[in-house]
C-alpha positions in Angstrom: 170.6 87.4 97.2 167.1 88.6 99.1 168.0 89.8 102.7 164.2 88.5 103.4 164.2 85.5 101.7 163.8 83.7 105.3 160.1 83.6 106.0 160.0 82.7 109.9 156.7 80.9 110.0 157.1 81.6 113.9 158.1 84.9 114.3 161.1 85.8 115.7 160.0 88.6 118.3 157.5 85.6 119.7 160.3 82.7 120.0 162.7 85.5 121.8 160.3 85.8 124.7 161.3 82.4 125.7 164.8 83.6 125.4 167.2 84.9 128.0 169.8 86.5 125.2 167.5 87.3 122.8 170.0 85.7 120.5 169.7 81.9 121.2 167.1 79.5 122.5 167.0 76.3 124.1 164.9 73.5 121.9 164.3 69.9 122.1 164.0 68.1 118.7 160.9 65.8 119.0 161.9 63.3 116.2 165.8 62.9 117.0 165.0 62.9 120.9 167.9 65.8 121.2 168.4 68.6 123.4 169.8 71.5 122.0 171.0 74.2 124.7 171.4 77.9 123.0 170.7 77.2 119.5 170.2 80.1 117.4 166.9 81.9 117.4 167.2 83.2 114.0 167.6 79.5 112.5 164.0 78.3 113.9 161.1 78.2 112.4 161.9 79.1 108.8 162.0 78.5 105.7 163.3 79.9 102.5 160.8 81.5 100.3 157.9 79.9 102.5 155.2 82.6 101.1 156.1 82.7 97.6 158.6 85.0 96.0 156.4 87.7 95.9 157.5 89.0 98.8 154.1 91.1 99.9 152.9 88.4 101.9 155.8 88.1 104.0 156.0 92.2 104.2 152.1 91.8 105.5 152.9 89.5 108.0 155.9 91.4 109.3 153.9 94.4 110.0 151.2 92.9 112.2 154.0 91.2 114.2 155.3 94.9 114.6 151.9 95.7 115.7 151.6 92.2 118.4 155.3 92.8 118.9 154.0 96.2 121.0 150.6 94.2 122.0 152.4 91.2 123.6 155.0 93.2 125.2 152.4 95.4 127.4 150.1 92.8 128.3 153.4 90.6 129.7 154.6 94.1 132.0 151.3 94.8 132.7 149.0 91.1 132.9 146.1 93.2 131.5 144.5 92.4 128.0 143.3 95.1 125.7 139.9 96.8 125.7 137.5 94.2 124.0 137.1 95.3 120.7 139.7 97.7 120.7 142.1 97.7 117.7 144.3 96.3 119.8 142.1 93.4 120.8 141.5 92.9 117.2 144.6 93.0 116.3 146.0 90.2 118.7 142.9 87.6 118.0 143.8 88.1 114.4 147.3 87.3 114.8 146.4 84.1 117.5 144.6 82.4 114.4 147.0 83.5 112.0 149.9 81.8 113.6 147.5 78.6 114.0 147.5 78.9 110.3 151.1 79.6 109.0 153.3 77.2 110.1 154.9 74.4 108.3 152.5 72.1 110.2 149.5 73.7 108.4 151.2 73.7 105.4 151.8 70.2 105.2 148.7 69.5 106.2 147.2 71.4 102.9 149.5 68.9 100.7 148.1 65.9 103.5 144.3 67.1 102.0 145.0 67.4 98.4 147.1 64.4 98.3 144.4 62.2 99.7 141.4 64.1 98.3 142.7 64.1 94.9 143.5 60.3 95.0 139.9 59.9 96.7 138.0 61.8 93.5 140.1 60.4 91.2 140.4 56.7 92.4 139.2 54.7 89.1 141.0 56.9 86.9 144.4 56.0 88.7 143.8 52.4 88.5 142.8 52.4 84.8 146.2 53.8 84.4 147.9 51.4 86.2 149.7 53.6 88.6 150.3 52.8 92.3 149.2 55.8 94.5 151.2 55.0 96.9 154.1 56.0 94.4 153.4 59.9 93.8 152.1 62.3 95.3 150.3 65.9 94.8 150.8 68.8 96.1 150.2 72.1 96.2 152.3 74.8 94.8 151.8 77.4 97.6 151.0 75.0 100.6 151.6 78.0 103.2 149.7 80.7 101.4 146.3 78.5 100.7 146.7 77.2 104.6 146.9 81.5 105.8 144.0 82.4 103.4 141.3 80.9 106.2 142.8 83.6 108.5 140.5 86.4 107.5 137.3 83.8 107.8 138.9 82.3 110.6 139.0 85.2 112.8 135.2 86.6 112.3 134.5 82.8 113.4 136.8 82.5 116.9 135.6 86.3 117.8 132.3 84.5 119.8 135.1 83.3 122.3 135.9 84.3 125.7 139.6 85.1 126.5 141.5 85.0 129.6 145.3 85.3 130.6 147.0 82.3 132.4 149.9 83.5 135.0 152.3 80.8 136.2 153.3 81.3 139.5 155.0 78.0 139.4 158.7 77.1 139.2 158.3 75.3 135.8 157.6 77.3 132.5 155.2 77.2 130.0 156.6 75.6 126.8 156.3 76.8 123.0 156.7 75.2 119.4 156.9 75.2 116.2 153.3 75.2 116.2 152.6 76.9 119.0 148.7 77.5 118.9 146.9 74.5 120.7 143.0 73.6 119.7 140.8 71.4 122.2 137.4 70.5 123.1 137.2 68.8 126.6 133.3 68.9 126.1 133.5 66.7 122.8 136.5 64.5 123.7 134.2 61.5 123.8 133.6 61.6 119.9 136.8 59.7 118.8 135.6 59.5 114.8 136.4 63.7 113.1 137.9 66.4 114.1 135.8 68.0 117.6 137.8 71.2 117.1 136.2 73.2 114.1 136.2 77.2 114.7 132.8 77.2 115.2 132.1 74.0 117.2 131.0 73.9 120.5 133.7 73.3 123.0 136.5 75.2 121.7 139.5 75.9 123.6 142.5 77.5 122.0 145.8 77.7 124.5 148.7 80.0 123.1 151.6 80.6 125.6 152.8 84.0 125.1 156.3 83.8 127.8 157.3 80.8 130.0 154.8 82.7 132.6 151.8 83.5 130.5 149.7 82.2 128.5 146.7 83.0 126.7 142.6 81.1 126.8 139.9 81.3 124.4 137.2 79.1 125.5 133.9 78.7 124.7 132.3 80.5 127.3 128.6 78.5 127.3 130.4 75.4 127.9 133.0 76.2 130.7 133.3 77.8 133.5 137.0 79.7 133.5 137.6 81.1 137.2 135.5 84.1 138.3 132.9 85.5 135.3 135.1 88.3 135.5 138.2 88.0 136.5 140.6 88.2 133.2 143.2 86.6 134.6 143.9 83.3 135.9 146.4 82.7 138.6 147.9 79.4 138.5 149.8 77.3 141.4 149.8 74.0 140.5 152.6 72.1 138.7 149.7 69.9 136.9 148.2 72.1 135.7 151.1 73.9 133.8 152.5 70.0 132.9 148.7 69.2 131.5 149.4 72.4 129.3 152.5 71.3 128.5 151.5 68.2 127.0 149.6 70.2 124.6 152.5 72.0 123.1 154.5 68.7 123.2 152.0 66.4 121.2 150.8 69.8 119.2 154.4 70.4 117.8 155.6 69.3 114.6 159.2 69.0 115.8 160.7 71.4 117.9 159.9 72.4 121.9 161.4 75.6 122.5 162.1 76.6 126.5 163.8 79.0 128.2 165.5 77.6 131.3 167.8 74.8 130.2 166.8 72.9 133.9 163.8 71.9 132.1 165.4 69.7 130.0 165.1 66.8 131.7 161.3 67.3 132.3 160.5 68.1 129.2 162.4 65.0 127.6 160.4 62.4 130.5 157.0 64.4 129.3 157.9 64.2 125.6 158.7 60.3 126.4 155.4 59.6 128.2 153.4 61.5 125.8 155.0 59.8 122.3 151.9 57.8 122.0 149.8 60.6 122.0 151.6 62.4 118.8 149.0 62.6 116.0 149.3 59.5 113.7 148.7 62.1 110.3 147.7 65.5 110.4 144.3 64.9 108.7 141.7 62.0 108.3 139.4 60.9 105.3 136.5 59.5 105.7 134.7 58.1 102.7 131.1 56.3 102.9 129.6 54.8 99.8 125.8 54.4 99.3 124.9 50.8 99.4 121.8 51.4 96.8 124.1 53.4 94.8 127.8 52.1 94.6 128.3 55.1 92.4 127.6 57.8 94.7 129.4 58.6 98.0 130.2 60.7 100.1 134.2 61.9 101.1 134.5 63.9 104.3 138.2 65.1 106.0 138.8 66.7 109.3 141.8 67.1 111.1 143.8 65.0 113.4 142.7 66.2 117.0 144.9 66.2 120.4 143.8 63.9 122.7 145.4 63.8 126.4 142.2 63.4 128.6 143.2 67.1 129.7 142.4 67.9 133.4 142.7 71.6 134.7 142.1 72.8 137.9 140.8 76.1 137.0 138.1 74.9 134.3 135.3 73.1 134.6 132.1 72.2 132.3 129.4 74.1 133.4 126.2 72.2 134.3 124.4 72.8 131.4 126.8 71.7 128.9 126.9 68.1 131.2 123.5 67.8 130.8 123.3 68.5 127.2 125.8 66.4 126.5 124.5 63.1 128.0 121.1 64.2 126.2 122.9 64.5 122.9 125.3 61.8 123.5 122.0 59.5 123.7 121.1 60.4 120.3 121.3 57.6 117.4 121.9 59.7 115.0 124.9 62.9 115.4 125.5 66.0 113.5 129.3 65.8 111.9 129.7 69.2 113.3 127.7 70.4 116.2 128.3 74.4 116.3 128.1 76.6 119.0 125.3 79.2 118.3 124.6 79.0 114.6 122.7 82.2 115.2 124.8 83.9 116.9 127.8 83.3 114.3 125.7 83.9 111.7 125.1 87.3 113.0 128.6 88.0 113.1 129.6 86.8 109.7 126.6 88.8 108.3 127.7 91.9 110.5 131.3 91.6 108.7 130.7 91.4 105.7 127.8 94.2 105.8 130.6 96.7 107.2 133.4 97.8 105.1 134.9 99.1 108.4 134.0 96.5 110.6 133.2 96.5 114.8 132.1 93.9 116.6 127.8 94.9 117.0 126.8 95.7 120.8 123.9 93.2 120.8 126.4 90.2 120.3 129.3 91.4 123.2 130.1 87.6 124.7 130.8 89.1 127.7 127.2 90.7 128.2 125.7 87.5 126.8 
């Protein structure tokens, strides 16, 4: 039998900074409402064969972790991030969105889509059959593989975002989970309808914990103000603040909480309580909208499931202009689906990539000079 056949769709050198043994981690099971006190790290997050049996994939993905391993591991000793637009930087936005993309939750979320899509499309020719929909469902063969292909796009999309490193000087940790890369859009949180966390929409925040006392930010930088303009990393003292976080990787988890110090327990089970409400009802929603002139044409539109907590932070704020261009826009009778950051400004950088065989991010477009 395949010493690899295991494909950790959180890898393990990740889940073993919230480790004290390296060995065995502490995890609270969402659904069961169990704590589980040194379970074993190489059982999480897994699952047999989860790429394929072509085993490339899997051999991909377990070099870049060799390459974050080294990555993660010098920006915890030394708080600094790498040189913008340094291999290294590269590297480690690549493997944020990655991660956002490879885990069970984004695979089941690909079977979610082409479940409902298909039965969408194919709606009339289900009924003249006389089956219930409700009865079957489709699926993809490779759910995990066609939810990592965006990675590649992903990343040339996110690269436009401002990043910052969040230190906890507190005496409670950051969490991770199972799905452990958190999307949000304060800016947008008004619009209750689709999805407000595209790549490219306006608003962005991504949270990513990295050790129970860091924690990585990509905002978008024209519609927050993050600290000091340049100061890359964010001290933070208040116990809120690292419970708002929390909440995130609570509600964004598709089962498991994974922590370090089994004191937490307790808080994490009250916040897991208090927040149960706030778990995403499906992973995706389907929206479809017929023509009234035309029953024969319409229109079938899906988005995902957004996290909603009303999150407050101390150290971020909307800056002014964002305020006031969202009461204009919010004033509007008629809104864009997807409003996106810069179109211009991406579309510089997806032409710049795909121009470039070997590809640098162009001077002119530096988000920390614009």
């Amino acid at each position: 039998m395949p010493s690899n056949k295991k494909h950790h769709y959180v890898p393990r050198f990740y889940l073993r900074h919230f480790s004290k043994t390296g060995k065995s981690i502490n995890l609270y099971n969402i659904p069961s409402h169990i704590t589980v006190i040194d379970a074993s790290l190489k059982e999480q997050c897994y699952k047999d064969y989860f790429y394929g049996n072509n085993q490339e994939v899997e051999k991909a993905f377990s070099d870049l972790e060799n390459f974050t391993s080294l990555i993660l591991k010098k920006l915890i000793d030394t708080n600094e991030l790498p040189k913008f637009n340094s291999e290294e930087y590269q590297i480690l936005i690549f493997f944020i969105i990655l991660q956002y993309y490879r885990t069970l939750y984004s695979a089941e979320a690909e079977n979610e889509d082409t479940d409902i899509l298909f039965k969408c499309f194919y709606a009339q020719r289900i009924k003249a059959l006389g089956l219930n929909p409700d009865k079957f469902k489709i699926t993809l063969q490779k759910p995990a593989l066609e939810a990592a292909s965006f990675t590649a796009q992903a990343f040339f999309y996110i690269l436009d975002l401002n990043i910052k490193v969040l230190l906890n000087r507190t005496s409670l940790e950051f969490l991770t989970s199972d799905n452990p890369v958190a999307f949000y859009n304060q800016l947008l949180e008004y619009r209750t309808q689709l999805s407000n966390c595209g790549l490219r929409t306006k608003g962005l925040q991504i949270y990513f914990p990295i050790n129970p006392n860091s924690a990585l930010f990509l905002y978008d930088r024209w519609s927050y103000k993050v600290s000091s303009k340049l100061k890359k990393i964010i001290t933070i003292d208040s116990k809120k603040d690292i419970e708002e976080l929390n909440k995130l990787q609570i509600i964004s988890a598709l089962d498991n909480i994974y922590f370090r110090d089994p004191n937490q327990a307790p808080l994490i089970e009250r916040i897991a309580h208090e927040t149960s409400s706030l778990r995403r009802p499906a992973k995706s929603i389907t929206a479809r909208y017929v023509r009234e002139d035309n029953k024969l044409r319409e229109l079938i539109t899906r988005s995902k499931y957004d996290i909603r907590t009303g999150l407050s932070l101390s150290f971020v704020s909307e800056k002014w202009r964002a305020r006031i261009w969202r009461a204009r826009y919010k004033r509007q009778k008629v809104q864009q689906v997807a409003i996106m950051r810069n179109s211009k400004y991406l579309s510089k950088i997806i032409h710049s990539c795909h121009r470039q065989q070997n590809w640098k991010y162009p001077a002119d477009l530096n988000p920390y000079t614009h």
